[in-house]
C-alpha positions in Angstrom: 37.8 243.9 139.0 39.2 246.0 141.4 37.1 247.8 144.0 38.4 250.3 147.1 38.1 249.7 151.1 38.6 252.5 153.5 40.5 250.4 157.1 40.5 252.1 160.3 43.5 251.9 162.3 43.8 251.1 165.8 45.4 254.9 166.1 42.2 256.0 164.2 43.8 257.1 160.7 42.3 255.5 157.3 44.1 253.2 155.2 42.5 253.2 151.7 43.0 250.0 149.8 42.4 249.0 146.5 40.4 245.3 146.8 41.0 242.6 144.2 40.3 238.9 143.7 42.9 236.8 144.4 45.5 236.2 141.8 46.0 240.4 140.7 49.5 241.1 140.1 50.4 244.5 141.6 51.9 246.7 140.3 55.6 247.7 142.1 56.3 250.3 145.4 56.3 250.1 149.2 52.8 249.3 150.7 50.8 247.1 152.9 49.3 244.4 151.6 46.1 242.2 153.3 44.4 239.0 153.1 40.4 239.2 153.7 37.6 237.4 153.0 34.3 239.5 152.1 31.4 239.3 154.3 27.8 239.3 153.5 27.5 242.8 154.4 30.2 243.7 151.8 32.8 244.3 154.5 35.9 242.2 154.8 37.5 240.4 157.5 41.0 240.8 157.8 43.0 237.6 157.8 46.5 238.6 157.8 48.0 242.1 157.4 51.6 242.4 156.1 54.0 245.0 154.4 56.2 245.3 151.2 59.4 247.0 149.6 57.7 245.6 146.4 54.0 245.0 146.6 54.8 243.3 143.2 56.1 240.5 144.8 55.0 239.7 147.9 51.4 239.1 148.4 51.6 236.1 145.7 50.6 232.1 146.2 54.2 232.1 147.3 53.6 233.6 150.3 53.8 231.8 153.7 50.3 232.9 154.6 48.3 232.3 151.6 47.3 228.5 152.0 46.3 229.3 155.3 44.6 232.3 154.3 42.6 230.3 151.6 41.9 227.7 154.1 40.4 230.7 156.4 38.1 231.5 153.5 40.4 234.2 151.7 38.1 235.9 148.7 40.7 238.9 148.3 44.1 240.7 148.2 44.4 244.2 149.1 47.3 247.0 148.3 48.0 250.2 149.6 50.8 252.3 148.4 53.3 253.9 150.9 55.2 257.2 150.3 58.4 255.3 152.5 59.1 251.7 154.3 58.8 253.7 158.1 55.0 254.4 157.1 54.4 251.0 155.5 55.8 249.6 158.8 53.5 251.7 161.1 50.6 251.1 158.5 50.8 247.5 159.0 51.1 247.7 163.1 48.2 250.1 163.5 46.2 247.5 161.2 47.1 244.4 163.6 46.6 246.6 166.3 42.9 247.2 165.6 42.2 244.0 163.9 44.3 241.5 165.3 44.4 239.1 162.2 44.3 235.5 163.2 47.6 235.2 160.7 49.4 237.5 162.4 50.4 236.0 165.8 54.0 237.3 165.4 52.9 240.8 165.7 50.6 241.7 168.8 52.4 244.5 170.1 51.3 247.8 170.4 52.0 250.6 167.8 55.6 252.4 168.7 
């Protein structure tokens, strides 16, 4: 089942996911894709924030990240669709920015 999460940015604009167990396929296009785990309070923790030309392939048990992810506790996968690759890029760096993802040590500087 797949459920929607609104994410603040570090710049303050909304990224609107949709939330899914993890093994969804999604479907193809530019996005941002993320790695949580859900809290007891229904909110996630964000474990790793990256970006795609093809959300179909990319956040998959291929990935780099997702062992570690699943060793961090990793309940879900999130997508969010991106009208071009320059907004997918600045989606993902304001999402570090505010989160700081404890997957994402190669990205820790500020939003351009």
């Amino acid at each position: 089942m797949t459920s929607f999460h609104r994410f603040k940015g570090s710049s303050g604009t909304w990224y609107q996911f949709a939330m899914a167990s993890i093994g969804v396929r999604w479907a193809s296009g530019i996005g941002v894709y993320i790695f949580a785990r859900i809290k007891p309070d229904g909110n996630y923790d964000i474990l790793y924030v990256g970006r795609s030309s093809d959300l179909a392939n990319r956040p998959s048990p291929s990935h780099e990240k997702f062992e570690a992810a699943k060793r961090l506790g990793m309940t879900h996968v999130g997508a969010a669709i991106c009208a071009t690759e320059r907004l997918s890029d600045a989606a993902e760096r304001d999402l570090i920015a505010k989160f700081s993802p404890p997957l994402n040590q190669q990205l820790v500087s500020p939003i351009r």
